[in-house]
FIZA-222884 format. One line per 10 residues: for each residue x, y, z of C-alpha. Coordinates in nm, 2 decimals, padded with zeros to 4 digits. Layout:
N
X/Y/Z; ...
REM end
This chain:
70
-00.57/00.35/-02.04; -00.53/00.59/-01.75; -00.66/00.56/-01.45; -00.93/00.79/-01.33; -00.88/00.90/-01.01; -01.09/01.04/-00.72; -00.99/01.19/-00.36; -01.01/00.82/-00.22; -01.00/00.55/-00.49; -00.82/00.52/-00.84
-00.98/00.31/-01.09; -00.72/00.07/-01.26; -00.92/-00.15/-01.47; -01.22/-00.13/-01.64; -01.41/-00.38/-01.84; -01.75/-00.38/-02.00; -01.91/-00.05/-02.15; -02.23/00.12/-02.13; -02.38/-00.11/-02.33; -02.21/-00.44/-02.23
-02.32/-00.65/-01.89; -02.18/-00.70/-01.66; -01.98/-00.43/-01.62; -01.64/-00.43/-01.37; -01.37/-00.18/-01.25; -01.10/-00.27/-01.01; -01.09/00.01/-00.74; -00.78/00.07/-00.55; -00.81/00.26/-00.21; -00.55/00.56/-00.22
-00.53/00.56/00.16; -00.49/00.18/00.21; -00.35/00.00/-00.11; -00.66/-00.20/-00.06; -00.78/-00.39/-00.45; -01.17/-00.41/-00.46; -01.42/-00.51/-00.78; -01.69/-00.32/-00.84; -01.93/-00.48/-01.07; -02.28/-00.39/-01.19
-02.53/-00.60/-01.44; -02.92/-00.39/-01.51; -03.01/-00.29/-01.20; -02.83/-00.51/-00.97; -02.46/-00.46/-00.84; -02.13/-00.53/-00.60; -01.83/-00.42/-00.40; -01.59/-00.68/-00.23; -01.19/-00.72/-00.17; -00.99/-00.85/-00.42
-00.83/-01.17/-00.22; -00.51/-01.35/-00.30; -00.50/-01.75/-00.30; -00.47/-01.73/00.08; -00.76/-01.51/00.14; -00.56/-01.20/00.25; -00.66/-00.86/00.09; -00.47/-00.76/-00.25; -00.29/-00.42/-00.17; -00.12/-00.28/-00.43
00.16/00.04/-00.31; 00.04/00.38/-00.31; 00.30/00.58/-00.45; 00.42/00.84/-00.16; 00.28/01.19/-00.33; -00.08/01.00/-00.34; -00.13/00.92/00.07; -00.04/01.27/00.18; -00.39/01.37/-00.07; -00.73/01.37/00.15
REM end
């Protein structure tokens, strides 16, 4: 699947579908590296970091041509 991508964040994973509950996407920040999980179920939803086993924030690289992009 490719990854949709905004100004800020790129969306690398997405599971669930309009119909399905809950529904996630893991976010990455652009800017950052930062990983986060979006999820949503009816009307209820969440953002938070994605946290390895030691609690520290999951940063993926951001490829060069991608930080220079506000």
């Amino acid at each position: 699947m490719k990854p949709i991508k905004s100004k800020r964040f790129v969306c690398t994973e997405i599971s669930g579908g309009a119909f399905d509950s809950p529904q996630s996407r893991v976010l990455v920040d652009r800017k950052t590296g930062v990983n986060y999980l979006w999820t949503a179920s009816g009307y209820a939803g969440g953002l938070t970091v994605l946290v390895d086993a030691e609690g520290k924030p999951i940063v993926t690289p951001v490829p060069a041509d991608d930080e220079d992009e506000d």
